[in-house]
VEXLOMAR-507016 format. One record per residue: x, y, z of N, C-alpha, C in turn. Coordinates in steps of 0.05 Angstrom, whole numbers. Layout:
SITE   n.px   n.py   n.pz  ca.px  ca.py  ca.pz   c.px   c.py   c.pz
SITE      X      Y      Z      X      Y      Z      X      Y      Z
...
This chain:
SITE   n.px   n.py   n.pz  ca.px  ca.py  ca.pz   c.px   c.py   c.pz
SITE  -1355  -2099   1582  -1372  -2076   1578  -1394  -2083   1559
SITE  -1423  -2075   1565  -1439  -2082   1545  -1437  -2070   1518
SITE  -1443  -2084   1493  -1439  -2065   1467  -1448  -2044   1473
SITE  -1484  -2039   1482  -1492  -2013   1472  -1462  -1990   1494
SITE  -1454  -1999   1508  -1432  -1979   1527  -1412  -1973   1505
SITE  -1411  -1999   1500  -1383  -1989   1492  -1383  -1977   1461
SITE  -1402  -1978   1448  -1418  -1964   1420  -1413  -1945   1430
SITE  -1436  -1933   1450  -1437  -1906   1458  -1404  -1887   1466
SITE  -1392  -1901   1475  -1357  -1890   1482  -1348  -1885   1452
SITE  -1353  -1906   1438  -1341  -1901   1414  -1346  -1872   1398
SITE  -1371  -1868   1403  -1389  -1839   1391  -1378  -1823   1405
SITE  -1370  -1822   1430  -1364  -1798   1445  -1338  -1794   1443
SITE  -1318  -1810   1428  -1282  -1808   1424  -1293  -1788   1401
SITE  -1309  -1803   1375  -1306  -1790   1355  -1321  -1766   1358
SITE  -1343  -1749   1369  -1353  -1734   1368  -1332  -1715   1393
SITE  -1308  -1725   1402  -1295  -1706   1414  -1270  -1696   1391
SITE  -1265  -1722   1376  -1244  -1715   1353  -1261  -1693   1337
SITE  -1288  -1691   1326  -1289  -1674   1314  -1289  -1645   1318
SITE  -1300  -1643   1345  -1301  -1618   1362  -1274  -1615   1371
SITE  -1255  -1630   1366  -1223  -1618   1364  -1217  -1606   1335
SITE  -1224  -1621   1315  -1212  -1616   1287  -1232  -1587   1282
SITE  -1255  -1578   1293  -1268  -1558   1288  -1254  -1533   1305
SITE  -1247  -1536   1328  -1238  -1524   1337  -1206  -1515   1322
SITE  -1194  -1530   1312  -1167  -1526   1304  -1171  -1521   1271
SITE  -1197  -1513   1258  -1198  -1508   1238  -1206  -1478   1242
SITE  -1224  -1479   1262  -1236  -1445   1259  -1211  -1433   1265
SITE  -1187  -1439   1279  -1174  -1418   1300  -1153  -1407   1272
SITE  -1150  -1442   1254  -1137  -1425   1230  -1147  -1409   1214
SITE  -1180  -1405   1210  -1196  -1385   1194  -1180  -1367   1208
SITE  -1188  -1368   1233  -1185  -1339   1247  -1160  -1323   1240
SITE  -1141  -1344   1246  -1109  -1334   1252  -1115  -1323   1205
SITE  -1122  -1337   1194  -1127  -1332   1164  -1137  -1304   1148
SITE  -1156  -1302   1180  -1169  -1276   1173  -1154  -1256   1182
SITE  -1136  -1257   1202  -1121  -1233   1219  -1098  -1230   1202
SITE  -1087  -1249   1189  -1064  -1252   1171  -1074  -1218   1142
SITE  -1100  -1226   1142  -1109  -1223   1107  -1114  -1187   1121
SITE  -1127  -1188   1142  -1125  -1161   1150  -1098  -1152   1153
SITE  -1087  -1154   1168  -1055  -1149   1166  -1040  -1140   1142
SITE  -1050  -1152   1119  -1039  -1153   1087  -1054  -1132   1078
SITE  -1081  -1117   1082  -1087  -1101   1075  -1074  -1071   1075
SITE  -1063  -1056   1053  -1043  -1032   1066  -1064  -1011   1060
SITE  -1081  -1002   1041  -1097   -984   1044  -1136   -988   1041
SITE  -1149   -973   1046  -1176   -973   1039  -1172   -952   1013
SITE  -1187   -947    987  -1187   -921    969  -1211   -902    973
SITE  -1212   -881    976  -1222   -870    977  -1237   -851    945
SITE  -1224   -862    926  -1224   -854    907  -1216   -866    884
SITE  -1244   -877    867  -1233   -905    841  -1255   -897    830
SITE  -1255   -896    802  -1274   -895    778  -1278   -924    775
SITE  -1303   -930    768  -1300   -956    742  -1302   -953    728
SITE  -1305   -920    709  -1320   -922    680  -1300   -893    676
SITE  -1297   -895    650  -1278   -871    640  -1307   -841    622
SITE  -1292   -831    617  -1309   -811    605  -1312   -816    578
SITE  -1321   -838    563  -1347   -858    543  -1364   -868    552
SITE  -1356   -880    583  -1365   -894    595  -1356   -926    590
SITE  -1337   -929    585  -1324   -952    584  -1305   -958    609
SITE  -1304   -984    617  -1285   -993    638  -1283  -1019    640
SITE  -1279  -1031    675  -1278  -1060    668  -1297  -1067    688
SITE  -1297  -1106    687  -1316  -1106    700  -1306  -1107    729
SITE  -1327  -1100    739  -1326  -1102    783  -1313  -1124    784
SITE  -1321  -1146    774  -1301  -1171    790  -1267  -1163    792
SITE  -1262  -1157    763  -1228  -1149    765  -1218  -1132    778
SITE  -1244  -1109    785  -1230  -1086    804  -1229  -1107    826
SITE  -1241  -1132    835  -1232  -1145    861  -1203  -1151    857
SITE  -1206  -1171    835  -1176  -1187    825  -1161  -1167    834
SITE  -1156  -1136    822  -1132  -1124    822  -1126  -1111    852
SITE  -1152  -1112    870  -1150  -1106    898  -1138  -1125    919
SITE  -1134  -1150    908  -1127  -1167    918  -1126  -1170    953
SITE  -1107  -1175    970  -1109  -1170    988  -1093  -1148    999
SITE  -1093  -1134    983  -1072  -1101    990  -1087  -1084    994
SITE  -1120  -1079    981  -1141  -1064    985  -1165  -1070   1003
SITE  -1168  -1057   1020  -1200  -1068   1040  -1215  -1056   1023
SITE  -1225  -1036   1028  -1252  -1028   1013  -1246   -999    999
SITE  -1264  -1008    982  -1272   -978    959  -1286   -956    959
SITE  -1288   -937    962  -1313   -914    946  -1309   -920    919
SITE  -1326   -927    909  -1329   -936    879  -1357   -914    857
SITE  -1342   -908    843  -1359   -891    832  -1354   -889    794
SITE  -1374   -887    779  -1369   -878    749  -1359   -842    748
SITE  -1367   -835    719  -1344   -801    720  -1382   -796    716
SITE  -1391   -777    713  -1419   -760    717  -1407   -750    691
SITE  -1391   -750    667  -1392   -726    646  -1386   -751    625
SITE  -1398   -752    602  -1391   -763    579  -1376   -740    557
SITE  -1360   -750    544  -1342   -739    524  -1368   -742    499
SITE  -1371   -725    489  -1377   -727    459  -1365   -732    436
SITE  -1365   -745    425  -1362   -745    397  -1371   -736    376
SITE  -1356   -719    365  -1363   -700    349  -1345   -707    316
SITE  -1366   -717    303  -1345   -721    279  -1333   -692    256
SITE  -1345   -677    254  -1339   -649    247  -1318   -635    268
SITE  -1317   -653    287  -1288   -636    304  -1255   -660    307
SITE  -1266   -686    303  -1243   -702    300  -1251   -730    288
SITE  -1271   -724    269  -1268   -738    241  -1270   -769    256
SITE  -1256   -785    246  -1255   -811    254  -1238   -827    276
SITE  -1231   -802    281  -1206   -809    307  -1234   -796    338
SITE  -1234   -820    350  -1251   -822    367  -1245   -819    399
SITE  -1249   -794    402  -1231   -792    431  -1247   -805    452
SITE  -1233   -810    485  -1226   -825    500  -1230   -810    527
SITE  -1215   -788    515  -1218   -767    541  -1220   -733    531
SITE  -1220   -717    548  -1230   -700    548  -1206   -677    531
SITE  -1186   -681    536  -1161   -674    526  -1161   -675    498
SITE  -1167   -692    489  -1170   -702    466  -1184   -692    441
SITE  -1204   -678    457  -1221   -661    432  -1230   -632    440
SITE  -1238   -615    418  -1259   -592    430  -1285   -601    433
SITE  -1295   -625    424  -1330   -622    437  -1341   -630    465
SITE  -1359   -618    457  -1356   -614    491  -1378   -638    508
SITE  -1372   -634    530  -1381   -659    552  -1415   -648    561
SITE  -1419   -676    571  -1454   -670    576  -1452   -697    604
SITE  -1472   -686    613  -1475   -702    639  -1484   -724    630
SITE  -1489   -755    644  -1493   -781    639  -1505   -784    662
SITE  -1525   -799    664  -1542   -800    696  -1537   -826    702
SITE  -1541   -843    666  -1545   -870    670  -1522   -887    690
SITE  -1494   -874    694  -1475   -884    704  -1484   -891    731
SITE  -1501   -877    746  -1504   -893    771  -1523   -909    777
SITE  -1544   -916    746  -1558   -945    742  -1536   -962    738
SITE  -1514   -960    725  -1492   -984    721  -1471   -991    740
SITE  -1468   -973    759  -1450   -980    790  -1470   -991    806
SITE  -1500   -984    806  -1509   -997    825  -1511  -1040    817
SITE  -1525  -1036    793  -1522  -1058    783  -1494  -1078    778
SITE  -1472  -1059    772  -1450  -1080    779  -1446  -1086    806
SITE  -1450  -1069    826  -1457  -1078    848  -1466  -1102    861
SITE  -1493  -1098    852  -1510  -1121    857  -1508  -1145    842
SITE  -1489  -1145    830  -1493  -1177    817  -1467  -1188    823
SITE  -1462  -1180    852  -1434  -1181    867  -1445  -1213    896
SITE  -1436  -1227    902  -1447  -1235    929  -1450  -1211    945
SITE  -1454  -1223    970  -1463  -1210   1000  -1431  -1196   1004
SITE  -1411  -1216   1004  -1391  -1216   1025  -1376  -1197   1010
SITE  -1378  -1198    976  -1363  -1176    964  -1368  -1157    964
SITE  -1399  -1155    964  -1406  -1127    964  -1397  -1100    979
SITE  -1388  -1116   1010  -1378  -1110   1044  -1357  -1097   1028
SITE  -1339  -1101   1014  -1316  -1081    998  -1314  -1062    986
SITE  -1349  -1054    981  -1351  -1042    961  -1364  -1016    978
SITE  -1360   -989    976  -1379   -965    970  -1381   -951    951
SITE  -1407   -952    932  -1417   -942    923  -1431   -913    921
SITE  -1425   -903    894  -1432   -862    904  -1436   -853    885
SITE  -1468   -839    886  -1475   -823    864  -1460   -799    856
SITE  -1458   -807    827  -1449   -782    817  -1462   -766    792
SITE  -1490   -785    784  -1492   -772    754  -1512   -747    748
SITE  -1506   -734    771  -1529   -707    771  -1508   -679    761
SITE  -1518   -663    751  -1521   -631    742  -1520   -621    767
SITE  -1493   -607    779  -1496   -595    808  -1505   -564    800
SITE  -1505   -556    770  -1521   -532    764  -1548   -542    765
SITE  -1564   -561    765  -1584   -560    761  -1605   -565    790
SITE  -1628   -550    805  -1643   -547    825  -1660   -576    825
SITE  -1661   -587    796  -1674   -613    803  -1649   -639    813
SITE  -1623   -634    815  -1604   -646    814  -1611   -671    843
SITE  -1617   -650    868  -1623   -671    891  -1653   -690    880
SITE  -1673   -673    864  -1689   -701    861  -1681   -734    844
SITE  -1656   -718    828  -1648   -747    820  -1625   -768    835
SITE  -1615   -753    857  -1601   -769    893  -1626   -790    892
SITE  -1648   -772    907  -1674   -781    914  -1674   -803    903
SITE  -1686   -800    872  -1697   -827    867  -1678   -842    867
SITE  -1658   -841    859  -1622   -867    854  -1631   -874    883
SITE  -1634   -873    901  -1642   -883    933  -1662   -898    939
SITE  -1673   -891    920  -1710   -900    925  -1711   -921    904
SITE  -1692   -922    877  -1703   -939    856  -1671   -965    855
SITE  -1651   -952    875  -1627   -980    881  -1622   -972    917
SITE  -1642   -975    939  -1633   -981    957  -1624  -1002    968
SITE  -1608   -998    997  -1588  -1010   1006  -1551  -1007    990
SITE  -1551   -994    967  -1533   -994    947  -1513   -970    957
SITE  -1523   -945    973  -1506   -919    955  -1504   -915    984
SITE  -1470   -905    987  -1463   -893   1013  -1463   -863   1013
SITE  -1455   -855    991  -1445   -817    985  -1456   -811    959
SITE  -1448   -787    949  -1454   -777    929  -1416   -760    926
SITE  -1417   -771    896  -1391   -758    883  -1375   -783    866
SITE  -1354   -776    861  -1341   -747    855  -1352   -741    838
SITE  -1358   -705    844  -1373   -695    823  -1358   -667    822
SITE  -1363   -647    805  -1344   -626    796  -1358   -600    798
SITE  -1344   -581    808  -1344   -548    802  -1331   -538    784
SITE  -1318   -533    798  -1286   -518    771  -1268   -540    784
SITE  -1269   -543    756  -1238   -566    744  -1219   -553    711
SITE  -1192   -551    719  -1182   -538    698  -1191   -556    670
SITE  -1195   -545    646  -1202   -551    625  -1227   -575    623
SITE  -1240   -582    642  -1265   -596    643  -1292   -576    644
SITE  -1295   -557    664  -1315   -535    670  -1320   -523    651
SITE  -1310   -510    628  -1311   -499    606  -1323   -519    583
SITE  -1324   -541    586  -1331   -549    566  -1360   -570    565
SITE  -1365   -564    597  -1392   -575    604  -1414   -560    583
SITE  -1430   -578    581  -1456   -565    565  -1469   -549    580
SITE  -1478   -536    570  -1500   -518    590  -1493   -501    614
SITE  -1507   -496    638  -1500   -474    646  -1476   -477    665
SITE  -1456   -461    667  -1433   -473    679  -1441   -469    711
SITE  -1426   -498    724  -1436   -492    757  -1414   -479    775
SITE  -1427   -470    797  -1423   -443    808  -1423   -460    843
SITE  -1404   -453    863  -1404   -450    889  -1422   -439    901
SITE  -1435   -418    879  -1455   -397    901  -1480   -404    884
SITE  -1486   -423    876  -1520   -434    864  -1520   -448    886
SITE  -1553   -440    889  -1574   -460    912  -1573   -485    903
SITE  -1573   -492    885  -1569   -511    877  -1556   -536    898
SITE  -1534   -527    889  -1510   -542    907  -1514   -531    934
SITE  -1534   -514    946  -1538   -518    978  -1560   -545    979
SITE  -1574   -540    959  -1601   -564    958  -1588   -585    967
SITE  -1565   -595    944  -1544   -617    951  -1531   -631    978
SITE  -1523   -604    991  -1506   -607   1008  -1526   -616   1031
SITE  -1547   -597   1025  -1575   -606   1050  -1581   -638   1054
SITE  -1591   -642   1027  -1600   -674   1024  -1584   -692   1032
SITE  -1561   -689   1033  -1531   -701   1034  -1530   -709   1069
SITE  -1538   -679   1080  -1533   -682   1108  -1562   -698   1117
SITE  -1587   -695   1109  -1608   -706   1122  -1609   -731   1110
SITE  -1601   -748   1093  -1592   -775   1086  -1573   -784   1102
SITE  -1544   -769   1107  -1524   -790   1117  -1503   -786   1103
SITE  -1503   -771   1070  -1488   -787   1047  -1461   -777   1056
SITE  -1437   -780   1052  -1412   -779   1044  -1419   -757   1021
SITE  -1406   -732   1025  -1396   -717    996  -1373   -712    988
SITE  -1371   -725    960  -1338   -717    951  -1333   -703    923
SITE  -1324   -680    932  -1330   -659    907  -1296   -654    899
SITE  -1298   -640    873  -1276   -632    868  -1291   -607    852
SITE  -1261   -590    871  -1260   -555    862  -1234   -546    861
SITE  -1226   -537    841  -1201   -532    846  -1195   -500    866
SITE  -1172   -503    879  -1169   -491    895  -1166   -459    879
SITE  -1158   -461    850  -1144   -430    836  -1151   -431    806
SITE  -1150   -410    791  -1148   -424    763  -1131   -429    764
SITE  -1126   -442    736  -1103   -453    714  -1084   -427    710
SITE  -1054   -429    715  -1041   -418    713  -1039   -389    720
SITE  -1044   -391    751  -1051   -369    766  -1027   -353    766
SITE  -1029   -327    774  -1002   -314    777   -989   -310    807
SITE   -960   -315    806   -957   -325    836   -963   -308    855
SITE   -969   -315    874   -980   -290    900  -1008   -281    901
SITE  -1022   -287    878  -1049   -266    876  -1070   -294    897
SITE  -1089   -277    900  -1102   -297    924  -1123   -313    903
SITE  -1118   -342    910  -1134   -363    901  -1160   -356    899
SITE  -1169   -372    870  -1199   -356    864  -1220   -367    876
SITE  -1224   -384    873  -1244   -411    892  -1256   -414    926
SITE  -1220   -406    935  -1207   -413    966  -1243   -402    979
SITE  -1243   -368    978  -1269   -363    997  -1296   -378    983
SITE  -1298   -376    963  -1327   -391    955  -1326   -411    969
SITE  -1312   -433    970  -1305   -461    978  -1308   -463   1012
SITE  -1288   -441   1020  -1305   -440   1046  -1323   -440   1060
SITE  -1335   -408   1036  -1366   -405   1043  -1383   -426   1050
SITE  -1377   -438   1021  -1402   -469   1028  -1401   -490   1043
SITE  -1371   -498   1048  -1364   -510   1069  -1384   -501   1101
SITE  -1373   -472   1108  -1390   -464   1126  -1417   -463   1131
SITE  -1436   -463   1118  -1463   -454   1093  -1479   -492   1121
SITE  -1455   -515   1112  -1465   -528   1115  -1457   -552   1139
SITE  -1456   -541   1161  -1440   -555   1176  -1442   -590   1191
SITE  -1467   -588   1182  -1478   -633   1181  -1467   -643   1160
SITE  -1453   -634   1138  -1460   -651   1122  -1428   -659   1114
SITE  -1417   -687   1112  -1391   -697   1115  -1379   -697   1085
SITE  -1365   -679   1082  -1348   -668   1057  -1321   -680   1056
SITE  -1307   -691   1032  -1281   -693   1035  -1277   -678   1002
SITE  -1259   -658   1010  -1242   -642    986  -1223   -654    972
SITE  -1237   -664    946  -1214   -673    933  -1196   -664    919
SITE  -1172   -686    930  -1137   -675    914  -1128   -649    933
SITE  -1143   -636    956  -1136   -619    974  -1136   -590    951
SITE  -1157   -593    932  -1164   -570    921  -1140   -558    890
SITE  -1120   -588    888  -1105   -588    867  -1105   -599    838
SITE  -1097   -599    820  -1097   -609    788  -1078   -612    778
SITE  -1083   -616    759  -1057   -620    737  -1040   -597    740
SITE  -1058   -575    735  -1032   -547    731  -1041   -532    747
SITE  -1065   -538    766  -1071   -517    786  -1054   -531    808
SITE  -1021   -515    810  -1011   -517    833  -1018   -518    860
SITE  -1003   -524    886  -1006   -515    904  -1004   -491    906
SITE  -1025   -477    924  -1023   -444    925   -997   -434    944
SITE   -992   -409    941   -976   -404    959   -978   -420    995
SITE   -956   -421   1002   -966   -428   1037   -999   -454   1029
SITE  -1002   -463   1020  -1016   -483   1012  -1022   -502   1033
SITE  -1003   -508   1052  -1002   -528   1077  -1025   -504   1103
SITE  -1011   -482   1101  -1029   -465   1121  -1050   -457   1114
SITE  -1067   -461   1092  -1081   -452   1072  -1099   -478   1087
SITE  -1093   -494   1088  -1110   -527   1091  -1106   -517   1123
SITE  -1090   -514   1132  -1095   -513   1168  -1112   -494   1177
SITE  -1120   -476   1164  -1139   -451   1169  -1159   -461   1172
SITE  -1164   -483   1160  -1190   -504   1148  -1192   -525   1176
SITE  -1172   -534   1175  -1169   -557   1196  -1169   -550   1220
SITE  -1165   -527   1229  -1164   -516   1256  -1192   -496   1265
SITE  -1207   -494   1246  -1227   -477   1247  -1248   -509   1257
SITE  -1257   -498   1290  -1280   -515   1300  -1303   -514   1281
SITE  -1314   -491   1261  -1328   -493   1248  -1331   -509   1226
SITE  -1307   -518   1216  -1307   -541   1199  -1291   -562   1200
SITE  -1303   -573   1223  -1293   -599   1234  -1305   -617   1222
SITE  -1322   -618   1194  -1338   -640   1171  -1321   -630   1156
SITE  -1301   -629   1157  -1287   -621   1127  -1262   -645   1123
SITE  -1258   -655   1102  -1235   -676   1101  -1226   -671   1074
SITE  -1198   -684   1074  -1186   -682   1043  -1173   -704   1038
SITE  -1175   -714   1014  -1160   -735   1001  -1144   -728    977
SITE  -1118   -743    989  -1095   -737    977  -1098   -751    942
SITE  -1119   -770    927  -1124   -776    912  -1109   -767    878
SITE  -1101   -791    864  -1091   -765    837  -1060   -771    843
SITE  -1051   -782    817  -1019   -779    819  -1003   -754    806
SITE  -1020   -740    796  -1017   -704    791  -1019   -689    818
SITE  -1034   -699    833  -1027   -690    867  -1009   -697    874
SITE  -1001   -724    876   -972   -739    887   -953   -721    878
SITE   -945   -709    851   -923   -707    846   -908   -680    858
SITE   -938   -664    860   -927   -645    876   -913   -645    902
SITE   -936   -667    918   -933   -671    957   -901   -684    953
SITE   -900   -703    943   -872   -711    944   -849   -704    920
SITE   -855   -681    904   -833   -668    893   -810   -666    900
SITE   -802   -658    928   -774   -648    944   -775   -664    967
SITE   -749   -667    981   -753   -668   1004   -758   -653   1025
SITE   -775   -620   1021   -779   -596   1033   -811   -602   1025
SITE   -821   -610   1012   -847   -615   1005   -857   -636   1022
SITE   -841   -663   1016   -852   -687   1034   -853   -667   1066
SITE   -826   -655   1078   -831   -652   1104   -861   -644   1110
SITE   -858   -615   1094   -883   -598   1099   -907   -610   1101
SITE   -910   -632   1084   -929   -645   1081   -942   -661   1101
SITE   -925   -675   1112   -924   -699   1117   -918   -685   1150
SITE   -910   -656   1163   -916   -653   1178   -953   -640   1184
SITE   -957   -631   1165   -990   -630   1167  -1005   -647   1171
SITE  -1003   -676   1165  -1019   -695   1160  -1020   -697   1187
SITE   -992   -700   1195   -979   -723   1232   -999   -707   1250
SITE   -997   -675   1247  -1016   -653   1266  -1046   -660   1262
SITE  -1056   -667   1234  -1088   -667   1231  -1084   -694   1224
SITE  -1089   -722   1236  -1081   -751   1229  -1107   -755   1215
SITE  -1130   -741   1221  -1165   -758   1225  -1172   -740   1214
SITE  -1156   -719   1194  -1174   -712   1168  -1164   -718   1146
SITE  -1143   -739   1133  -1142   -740   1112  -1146   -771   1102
SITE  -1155   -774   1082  -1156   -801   1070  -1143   -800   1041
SITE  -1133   -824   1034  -1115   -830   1014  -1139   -838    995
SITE  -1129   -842    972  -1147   -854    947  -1126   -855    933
SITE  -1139   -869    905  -1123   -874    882  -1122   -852    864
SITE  -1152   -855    853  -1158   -839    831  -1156   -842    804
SITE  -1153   -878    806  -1152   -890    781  -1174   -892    770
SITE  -1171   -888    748  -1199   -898    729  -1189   -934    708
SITE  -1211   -951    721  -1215   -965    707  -1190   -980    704
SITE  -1175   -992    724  -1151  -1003    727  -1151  -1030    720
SITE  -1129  -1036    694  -1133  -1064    688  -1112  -1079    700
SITE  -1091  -1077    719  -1080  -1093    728  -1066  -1084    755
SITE  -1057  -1090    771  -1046  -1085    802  -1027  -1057    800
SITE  -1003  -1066    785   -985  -1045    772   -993  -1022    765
SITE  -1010  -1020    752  -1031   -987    749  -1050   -980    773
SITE  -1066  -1001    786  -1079   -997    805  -1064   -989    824
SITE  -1042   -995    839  -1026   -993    865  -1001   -969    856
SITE   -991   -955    834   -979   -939    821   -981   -906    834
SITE  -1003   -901    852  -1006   -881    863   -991   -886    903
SITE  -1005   -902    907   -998   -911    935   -964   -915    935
SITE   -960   -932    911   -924   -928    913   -912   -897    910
SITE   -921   -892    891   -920   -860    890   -912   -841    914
SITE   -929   -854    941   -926   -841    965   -904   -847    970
SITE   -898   -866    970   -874   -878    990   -856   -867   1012
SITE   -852   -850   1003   -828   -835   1014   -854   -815   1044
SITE   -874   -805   1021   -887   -792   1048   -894   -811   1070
SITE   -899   -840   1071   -919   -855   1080   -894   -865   1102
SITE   -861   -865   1095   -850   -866   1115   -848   -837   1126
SITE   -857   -825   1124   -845   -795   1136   -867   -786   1158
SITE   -900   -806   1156   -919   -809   1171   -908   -820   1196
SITE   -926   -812   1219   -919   -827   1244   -935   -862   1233
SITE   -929   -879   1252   -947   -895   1246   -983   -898   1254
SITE   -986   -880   1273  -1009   -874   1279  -1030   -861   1260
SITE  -1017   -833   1249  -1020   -823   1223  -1028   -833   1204
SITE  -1000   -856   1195   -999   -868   1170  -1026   -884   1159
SITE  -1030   -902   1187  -1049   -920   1187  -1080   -906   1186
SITE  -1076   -880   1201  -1104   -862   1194  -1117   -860   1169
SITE  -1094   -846   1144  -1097   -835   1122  -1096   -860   1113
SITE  -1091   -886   1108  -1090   -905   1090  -1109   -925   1095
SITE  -1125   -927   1119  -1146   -939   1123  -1171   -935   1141
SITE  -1152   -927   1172  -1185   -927   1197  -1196   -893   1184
SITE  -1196   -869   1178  -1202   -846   1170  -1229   -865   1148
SITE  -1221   -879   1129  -1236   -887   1108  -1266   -901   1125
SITE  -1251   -922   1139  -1272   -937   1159  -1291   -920   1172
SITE  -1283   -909   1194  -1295   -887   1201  -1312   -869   1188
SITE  -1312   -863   1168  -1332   -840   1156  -1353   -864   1137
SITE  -1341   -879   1119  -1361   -899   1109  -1377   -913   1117
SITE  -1359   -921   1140  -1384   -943   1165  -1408   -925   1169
SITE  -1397   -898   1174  -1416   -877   1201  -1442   -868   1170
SITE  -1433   -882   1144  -1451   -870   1120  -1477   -886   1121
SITE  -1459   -916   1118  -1479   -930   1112  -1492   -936   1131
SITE  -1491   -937   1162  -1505   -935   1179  -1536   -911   1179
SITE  -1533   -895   1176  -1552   -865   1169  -1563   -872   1145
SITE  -1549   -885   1132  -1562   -881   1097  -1581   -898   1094
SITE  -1564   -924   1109  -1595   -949   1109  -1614   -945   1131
SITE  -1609   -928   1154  -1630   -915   1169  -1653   -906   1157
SITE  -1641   -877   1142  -1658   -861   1125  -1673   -886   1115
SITE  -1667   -901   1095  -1671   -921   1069  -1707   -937   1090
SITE  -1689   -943   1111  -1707   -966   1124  -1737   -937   1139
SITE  -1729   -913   1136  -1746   -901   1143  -1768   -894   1128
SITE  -1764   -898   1095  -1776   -895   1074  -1795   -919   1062
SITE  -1787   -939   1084  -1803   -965   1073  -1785   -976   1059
SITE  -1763   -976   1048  -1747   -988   1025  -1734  -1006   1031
SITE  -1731  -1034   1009  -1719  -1062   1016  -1696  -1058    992
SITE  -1669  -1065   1000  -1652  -1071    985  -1652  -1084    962
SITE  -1644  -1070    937  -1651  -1076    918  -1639  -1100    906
SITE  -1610  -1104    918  -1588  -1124    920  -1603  -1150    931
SITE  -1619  -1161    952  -1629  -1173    963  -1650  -1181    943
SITE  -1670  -1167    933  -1690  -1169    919  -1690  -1186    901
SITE  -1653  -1172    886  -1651  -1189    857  -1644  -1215    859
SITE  -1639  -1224    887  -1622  -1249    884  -1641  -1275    900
């Protein structure tokens, strides 16, 4: 055989060995990647990074502690700073809100600092991440111009807007300024912008006051509806299903949410079970899990799970709510289960950021993430 032949054979063994070893490398990415999906047990629908000082940790560790048990986040700071007040607790420097009488004031800057931890994330991490304004005054009528600009001054960044607050037991009272209200235009402004953007909204209202008396009808329940109804584009999920620390489940509480769930009119309405002060109630008894856990199986594709951790420094505290379930999460069908703990999450986030970077790309706007890097 002449050399150049037999040269040339030689190239074509080895250029077949490689296009074998390539072949048998991707199929293990692949099989690598189906594994790592598989390992994923929930999406959250609900994680702080920043506590009410505004202290937390950094984004990378919320990866570390997401490990491969978490797909993706709604990631958001708290919208209320604690004051410090030394004429009310001296040198002892509270943390949280509990902790003192002075009172809280909104913080805007928090969603300059989620966008930016954000962005100084790669490409591929970012894909884990949704991001959601929260640092506006829902009493205040200029509240949607500052959505606006957070859109216009970090696009490509923000899927929703929230969690942000109405009545929350012992938080609402101690807001500065004018306390917010279900029935301010305000918060229709909100809900508007929300729907002609795309955004995800995730509010919390509590369903009653604090230490309601049993039987009397929940204070909130019709306001909450009202606006619900008020706004039917715009994709809401109710957080904690309208519960707190001490604001119980209301009476009949399960049919209370199906009135909701069964009404074609608010078919944008969703709730996340979020909050291990929620947990304790849903899985209190085993008459609770049923009840529960037969509502979910009937409405699979309105509820989403979350944490509701703030600022979680290690797996053990981060994953402490989801074990929490346990008992409900076997009492789910598996169709269900897998709803509320991940595709529900996919589904509404995908369908955000789709619309949101629409809007974004309609405005002329280049990702700000892209820009910086």
């Amino acid at each position: 055989m002449p050399a150049y032949l037999e040269h040339r054979s030689t190239l074509e063994r080895l250029a077949a060995v490689v296009v074998l070893l390539l072949l048998i490398q991707c199929s293990a990415v692949a099989q690598r990647s189906e594994q790592t999906l598989n390992e994923v047990e929930f999406n959250d629908s609900h994680l702080h990074l920043t506590n009410y000082i505004q202290q937390g940790v950094d984004i990378r560790d919320v990866l570390h502690v997401m490990g491969t048990k978490v797909g993706r986040v709604a990631l958001f700071g708290i919208p209320l700073q604690q004051m410090w007040s030394y004429e009310n607790s001296g040198d002892s420097a509270p943390t949280y809100y509990l902790q003192t009488d002075a009172p809280l004031y909104y913080y805007s800057f928090t969603d300059a600092y989620i966008a930016m931890a954000y962005c100084s994330l790669p490409q591929v991490q970012r894909t884990r991440f949704d991001p959601m304004i929260t640092g506006f005054n829902p009493a205040d009528m200029y509240a949607v111009d500052h959505i606006n600009r957070v859109l216009h001054i970090f696009p490509g960044v923000f899927s929703g807007i929230g969690e942000f607050t109405i009545h929350k037991e012992f938080v609402s009272s101690k807001v500065a300024g004018q306390t917010a209200s279900l029935r301010n235009p305000a918060l229709d402004r909100i809900f508007d912008f929300a729907a002609q953007v795309g955004l995800v909204v995730l509010i919390h209202n509590d369903i009653d006051a604090p230490f309601a008396k049993p039987g009397s009808q929940p204070v909130y329940l019709d306001q909450m509806k009202s606006l619900l109804s008020r706004h039917p584009n715009t994709t809401v999920i109710w957080a904690h299903t309208g519960m707190g620390r001490v604001v119980r489940p209301v009476a009949g509480h399960a049919l209370v949410l199906e009135s909701i769930l069964k009404d074609p009119q608010l078919s944008h309405v969703y709730f996340d079970i979020s909050w291990d002060e929620v947990a304790k109630y849903l899985v209190a008894t085993p008459e609770s899990i049923r009840i529960s856990a037969a509502l979910i199986n009937r409405y699979p594709d309105r509820f989403l799970f979350g944490t509701d951790e703030v600022a979680p420094k290690d797996e053990d505290q981060y994953l402490r709510v989801y074990r929490q379930y346990g008992l409900l999460w076997k009492a789910l069908t598996p169709e269900a289960s897998e709803k509320v703990r991940k595709s529900n999450y996919e589904h509404l986030f995908d369908e955000a950021r789709i619309k949101v970077r629409h809007w974004e790309n309609e405005q002329g706007l280049l990702s700000r993430c892209q820009l910086s890097q």
